[in-house]
C-alpha positions in Angstrom: 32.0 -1.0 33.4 28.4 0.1 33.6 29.5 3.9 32.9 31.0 2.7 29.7 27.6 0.6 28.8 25.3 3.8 29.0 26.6 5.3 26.3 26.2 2.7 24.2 23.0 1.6 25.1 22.1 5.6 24.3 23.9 5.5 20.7 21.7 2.2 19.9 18.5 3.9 20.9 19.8 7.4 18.8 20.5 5.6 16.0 17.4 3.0 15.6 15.1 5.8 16.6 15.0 7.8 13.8 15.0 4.1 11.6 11.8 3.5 13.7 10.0 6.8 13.3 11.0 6.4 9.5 9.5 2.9 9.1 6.4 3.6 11.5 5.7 7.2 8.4 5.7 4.0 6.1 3.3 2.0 7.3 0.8 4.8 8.2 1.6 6.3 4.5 1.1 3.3 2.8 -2.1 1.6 4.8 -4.6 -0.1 2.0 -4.8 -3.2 0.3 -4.8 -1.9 -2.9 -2.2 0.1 -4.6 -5.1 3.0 -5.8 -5.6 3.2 -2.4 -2.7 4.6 -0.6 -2.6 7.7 0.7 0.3 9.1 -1.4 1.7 8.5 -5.2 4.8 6.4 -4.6 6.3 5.2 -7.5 5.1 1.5 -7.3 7.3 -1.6 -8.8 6.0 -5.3 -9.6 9.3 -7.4 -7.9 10.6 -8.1 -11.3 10.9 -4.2 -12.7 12.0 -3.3 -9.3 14.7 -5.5 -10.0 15.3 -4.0 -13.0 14.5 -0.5 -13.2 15.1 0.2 -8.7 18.6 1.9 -9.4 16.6 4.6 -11.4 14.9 5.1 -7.6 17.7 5.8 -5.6 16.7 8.0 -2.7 13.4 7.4 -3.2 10.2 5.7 -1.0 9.1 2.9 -3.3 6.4 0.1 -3.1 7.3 -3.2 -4.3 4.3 -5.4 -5.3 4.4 -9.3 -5.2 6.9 -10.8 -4.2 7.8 -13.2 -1.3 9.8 -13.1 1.2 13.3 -15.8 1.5 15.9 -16.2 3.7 15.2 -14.0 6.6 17.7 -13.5 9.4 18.8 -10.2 12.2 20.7 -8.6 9.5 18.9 -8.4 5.7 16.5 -10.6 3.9 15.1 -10.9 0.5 11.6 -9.7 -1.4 11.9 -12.8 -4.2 10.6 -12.2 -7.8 8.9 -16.0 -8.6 6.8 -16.6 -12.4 3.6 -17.9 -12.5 5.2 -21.7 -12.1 7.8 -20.5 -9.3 10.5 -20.4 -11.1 12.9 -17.9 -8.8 13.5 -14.6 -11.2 15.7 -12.2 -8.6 16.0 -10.7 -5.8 15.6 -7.4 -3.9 17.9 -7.0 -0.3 15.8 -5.4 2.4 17.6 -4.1 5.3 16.6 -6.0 8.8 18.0 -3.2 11.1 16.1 -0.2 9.6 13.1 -2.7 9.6 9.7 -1.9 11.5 10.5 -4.2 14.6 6.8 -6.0 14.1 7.4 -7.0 10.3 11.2 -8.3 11.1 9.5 -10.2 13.9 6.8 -11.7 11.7 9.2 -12.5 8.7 12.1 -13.8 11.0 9.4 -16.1 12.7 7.5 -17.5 9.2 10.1 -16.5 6.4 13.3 -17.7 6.8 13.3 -20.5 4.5 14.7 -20.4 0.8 12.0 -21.5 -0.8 8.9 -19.4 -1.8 6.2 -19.7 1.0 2.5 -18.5 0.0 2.5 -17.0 4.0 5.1 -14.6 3.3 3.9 -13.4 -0.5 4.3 -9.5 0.7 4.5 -6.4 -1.0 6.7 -4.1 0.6 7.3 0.1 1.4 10.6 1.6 1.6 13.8 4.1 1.0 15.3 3.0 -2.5 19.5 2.9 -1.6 22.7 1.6 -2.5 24.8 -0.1 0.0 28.1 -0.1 -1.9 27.7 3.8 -3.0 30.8 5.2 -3.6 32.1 7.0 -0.3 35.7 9.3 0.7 37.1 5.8 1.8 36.0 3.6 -0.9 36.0 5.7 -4.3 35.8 3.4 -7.1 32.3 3.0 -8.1 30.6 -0.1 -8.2 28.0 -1.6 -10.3 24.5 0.7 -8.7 22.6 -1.6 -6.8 19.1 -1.0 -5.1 18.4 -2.7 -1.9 15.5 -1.2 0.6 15.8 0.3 4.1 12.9 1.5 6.2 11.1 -1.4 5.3 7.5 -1.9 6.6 5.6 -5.1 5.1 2.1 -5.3 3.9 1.5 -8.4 4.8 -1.4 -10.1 2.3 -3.8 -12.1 5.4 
Protein backbone atom coordinates (compact mmCIF):
# COMPACT_ATOMS: atom_id res chain seq x y z
CA UNK A 1 0.00 0.00 0.00
CA UNK A 2 2.61 2.60 0.94
CA UNK A 3 4.49 1.99 -2.51
CA UNK A 4 1.27 3.05 -4.24
CA UNK A 5 0.93 6.27 -1.76
CA UNK A 6 4.40 7.81 -2.77
CA UNK A 7 3.50 8.42 -5.92
CA UNK A 8 0.77 10.30 -5.16
CA UNK A 9 1.97 12.10 -2.43
CA UNK A 10 4.91 13.13 -5.29
CA UNK A 11 2.15 14.14 -8.12
CA UNK A 12 0.38 16.53 -5.24
CA UNK A 13 3.70 18.17 -4.39
CA UNK A 14 4.51 18.42 -8.55
CA UNK A 15 1.49 19.77 -9.27
CA UNK A 16 0.82 22.50 -6.31
CA UNK A 17 4.45 23.51 -6.66
CA UNK A 18 4.58 25.30 -9.52
CA UNK A 19 0.79 26.86 -8.27
CA UNK A 20 2.86 27.92 -5.21
CA UNK A 21 5.95 29.41 -6.94
CA UNK A 22 3.29 31.21 -9.26
CA UNK A 23 1.25 32.73 -6.33
CA UNK A 24 4.36 33.48 -4.10
CA UNK A 25 5.81 35.89 -7.97
CA UNK A 26 2.33 37.48 -7.19
CA UNK A 27 2.65 38.65 -3.99
CA UNK A 28 6.27 39.82 -4.30
CA UNK A 29 5.09 41.59 -7.74
CA UNK A 30 2.28 43.16 -6.44
CA UNK A 31 3.64 44.33 -2.71
CA UNK A 32 2.15 48.10 -1.99
CA UNK A 33 -0.82 49.48 -0.76
CA UNK A 34 -1.53 51.60 -3.47
CA UNK A 35 -2.18 50.62 -7.02
CA UNK A 36 0.75 53.49 -8.37
CA UNK A 37 2.82 51.62 -6.35
CA UNK A 38 3.40 48.25 -7.60
CA UNK A 39 6.19 47.11 -9.02
CA UNK A 40 4.83 46.33 -12.51
CA UNK A 41 1.82 47.66 -14.87
CA UNK A 42 -0.91 45.08 -14.46
CA UNK A 43 -3.90 45.90 -16.00
CA UNK A 44 -5.95 46.75 -12.76
CA UNK A 45 -9.97 46.19 -12.52
CA UNK A 46 -12.45 47.90 -9.75
CA UNK A 47 -14.65 44.39 -8.86
CA UNK A 48 -17.51 45.63 -10.93
CA UNK A 49 -15.52 46.20 -14.50
CA UNK A 50 -13.68 43.11 -13.69
CA UNK A 51 -16.92 41.61 -13.82
CA UNK A 52 -17.60 42.96 -16.80
CA UNK A 53 -14.76 43.55 -18.98
CA UNK A 54 -12.32 40.18 -17.11
CA UNK A 55 -13.09 37.91 -20.32
CA UNK A 56 -11.19 40.62 -22.48
CA UNK A 57 -8.13 39.42 -19.82
CA UNK A 58 -7.95 35.98 -20.43
CA UNK A 59 -4.35 34.74 -19.87
CA UNK A 60 -3.50 37.56 -18.25
CA UNK A 61 -2.13 38.65 -14.32
CA UNK A 62 -4.80 41.10 -13.28
CA UNK A 63 -5.42 43.13 -9.96
CA UNK A 64 -8.83 43.42 -8.83
CA UNK A 65 -9.51 46.39 -6.52
CA UNK A 66 -12.43 46.40 -3.85
CA UNK A 67 -14.15 43.91 -3.30
CA UNK A 68 -14.88 41.45 -0.50
CA UNK A 69 -14.43 38.28 -0.01
CA UNK A 70 -17.88 35.59 0.49
CA UNK A 71 -18.34 32.24 0.83
CA UNK A 72 -14.94 30.79 1.28
CA UNK A 73 -14.36 27.02 1.40
CA UNK A 74 -11.11 24.25 0.22
CA UNK A 75 -12.17 24.50 -3.31
CA UNK A 76 -13.07 28.33 -4.82
CA UNK A 77 -14.41 31.36 -3.21
CA UNK A 78 -15.71 34.68 -4.27
CA UNK A 79 -14.17 38.52 -4.65
CA UNK A 80 -17.97 40.20 -4.18
CA UNK A 81 -18.71 43.51 -6.07
CA UNK A 82 -21.08 45.52 -3.19
CA UNK A 83 -22.42 49.57 -3.96
CA UNK A 84 -21.90 52.10 -1.66
CA UNK A 85 -25.22 50.88 0.43
CA UNK A 86 -24.18 46.95 0.00
CA UNK A 87 -26.24 46.05 -2.28
CA UNK A 88 -24.41 42.68 -3.77
CA UNK A 89 -23.55 43.63 -7.65
CA UNK A 90 -21.50 40.20 -8.78
CA UNK A 91 -19.19 38.04 -8.43
CA UNK A 92 -15.68 36.96 -9.41
CA UNK A 93 -14.60 32.88 -8.70
CA UNK A 94 -11.12 32.71 -7.29
CA UNK A 95 -9.60 29.35 -7.37
CA UNK A 96 -8.67 27.90 -3.59
CA UNK A 97 -6.17 25.26 -4.92
CA UNK A 98 -3.88 27.47 -6.93
CA UNK A 99 -4.23 29.90 -3.89
CA UNK A 100 -1.14 31.26 -1.81
CA UNK A 101 -1.59 28.73 1.16
CA UNK A 102 -1.44 31.92 3.78
CA UNK A 103 -4.40 33.97 2.06
CA UNK A 104 -6.60 30.59 1.70
CA UNK A 105 -5.84 30.18 5.37
CA UNK A 106 -6.79 33.65 6.40
CA UNK A 107 -9.94 33.81 4.11
CA UNK A 108 -11.12 30.25 4.97
CA UNK A 109 -10.68 31.25 8.71
CA UNK A 110 -12.53 35.06 8.60
CA UNK A 111 -14.47 34.85 5.18
CA UNK A 112 -16.67 32.21 4.77
CA UNK A 113 -19.74 33.83 5.41
CA UNK A 114 -22.28 35.13 2.60
CA UNK A 115 -22.61 38.36 3.67
CA UNK A 116 -20.11 41.19 3.05
CA UNK A 117 -17.66 41.44 6.04
CA UNK A 118 -15.57 44.86 6.30
CA UNK A 119 -12.46 42.13 7.59
CA UNK A 120 -12.27 40.57 4.36
CA UNK A 121 -12.74 43.90 1.88
CA UNK A 122 -9.50 42.68 -0.23
CA UNK A 123 -8.24 43.44 -3.46
CA UNK A 124 -6.78 40.69 -5.13
CA UNK A 125 -3.62 39.56 -7.84
CA UNK A 126 -4.04 36.81 -10.24
CA UNK A 127 -4.01 34.71 -13.76
CA UNK A 128 -7.31 35.83 -15.64
CA UNK A 129 -8.87 32.11 -16.94
CA UNK A 130 -11.81 30.33 -18.03
CA UNK A 131 -12.74 27.17 -16.34
CA UNK A 132 -15.25 25.96 -18.97
CA UNK A 133 -12.76 26.83 -22.10
CA UNK A 134 -13.55 24.76 -24.76
CA UNK A 135 -11.15 21.56 -24.68
CA UNK A 136 -10.72 18.07 -27.41
CA UNK A 137 -13.41 16.45 -24.99
CA UNK A 138 -15.81 19.12 -24.50
CA UNK A 139 -16.01 21.23 -27.90
CA UNK A 140 -18.91 23.33 -27.80
CA UNK A 141 -18.14 26.60 -26.47
CA UNK A 142 -19.62 28.10 -23.65
CA UNK A 143 -20.51 31.51 -22.68
CA UNK A 144 -16.37 33.03 -21.78
CA UNK A 145 -16.23 33.40 -18.21
CA UNK A 146 -13.25 34.86 -16.15
CA UNK A 147 -12.53 33.35 -12.82
CA UNK A 148 -8.86 33.93 -11.09
CA UNK A 149 -6.09 31.34 -10.28
CA UNK A 150 -2.82 32.04 -8.60
CA UNK A 151 -4.57 34.14 -6.30
CA UNK A 152 -2.56 36.12 -3.58
CA UNK A 153 -4.70 38.63 -1.34
CA UNK A 154 -3.80 42.07 -0.33
CA UNK A 155 -5.33 42.06 2.60
CA UNK A 156 -6.46 45.99 3.60
CA UNK A 157 -5.20 45.86 7.88
Amino acid sequence: MSRHFLPSVLACIAFALPAAAKAEKHFKEYQGDQPSRRKSSLPAFDAVDFIVDGVEHLGQAVAVTGCYLIQANDWMFFCAAYSTDKRHLGNITLDSKSMNRESLRRALNNCNGIDADDACFVDVYGDAYDPLAPRSDHPETPQPEAWLKNVVIKWKD
